[in-house]
N, C-alpha and C positions, 0 to 999 in steps of 0.2 A: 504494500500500500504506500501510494507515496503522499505527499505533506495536503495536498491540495484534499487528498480524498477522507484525509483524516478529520479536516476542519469542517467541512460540508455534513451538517446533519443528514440531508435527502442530499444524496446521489443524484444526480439530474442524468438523464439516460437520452440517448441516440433515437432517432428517427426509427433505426431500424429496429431497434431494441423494444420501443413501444406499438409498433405494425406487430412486428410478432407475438409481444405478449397481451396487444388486441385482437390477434386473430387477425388481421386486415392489412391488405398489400400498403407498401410504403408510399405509390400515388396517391390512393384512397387517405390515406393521412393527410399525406401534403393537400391534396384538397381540401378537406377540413382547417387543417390549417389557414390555407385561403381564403377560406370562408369566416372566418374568425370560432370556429367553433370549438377547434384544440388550441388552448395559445403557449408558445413560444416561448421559456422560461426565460431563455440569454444563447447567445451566440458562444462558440467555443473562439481561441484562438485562429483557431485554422477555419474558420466559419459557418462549422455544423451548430444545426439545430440541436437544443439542450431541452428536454422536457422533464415535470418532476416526474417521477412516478406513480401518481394517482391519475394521471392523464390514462393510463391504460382502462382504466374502469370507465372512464368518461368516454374512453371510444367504445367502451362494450355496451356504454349506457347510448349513445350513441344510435347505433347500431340496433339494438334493441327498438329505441322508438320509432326508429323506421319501419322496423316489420312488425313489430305491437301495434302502436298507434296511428302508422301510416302516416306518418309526419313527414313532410317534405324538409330538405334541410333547412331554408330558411326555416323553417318554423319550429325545428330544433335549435336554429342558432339563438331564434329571441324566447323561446322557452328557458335555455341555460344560461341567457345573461352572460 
């Protein structure tokens, strides 16, 4: 572990990291993203995307309201504020 990862209470995870442990391809993220619906914790150095970790739930919650409630995304964008 090095110093940066020590000081970080929440780990902030990769793009790819939260597609997978949403279940949902890395486009389908970055669209959300787009949309404002995942947001974008902070840029790395090198200028990846940094999300916290409960972003994962939010894409499953996501996802969910789509095929439960038949929610178009805007209309999940201004239901989750």
């Amino acid at each position: 572990m090095n110093g940066l990862e020590k000081t970080m209470p929440n780990k902030l995870i990769t793009i790819g990291k939260l597609a997978k442990g949403a279940s949902e391809s890395v486009p389908t993220i970055r669209h959300w993203v787009a949309m404002g619906i995942i947001p974008v914790k902070q840029l790395s150095s090198g200028g990846y995307q940094l999300f916290e970790p409960n972003m994962m739930e939010r894409a499953k919650q996501v996802r969910e309201m789509q095929k439960k409630k038949r929610l178009s995304l805007e209309e999940i964008r201004k239901e989750l504020g």
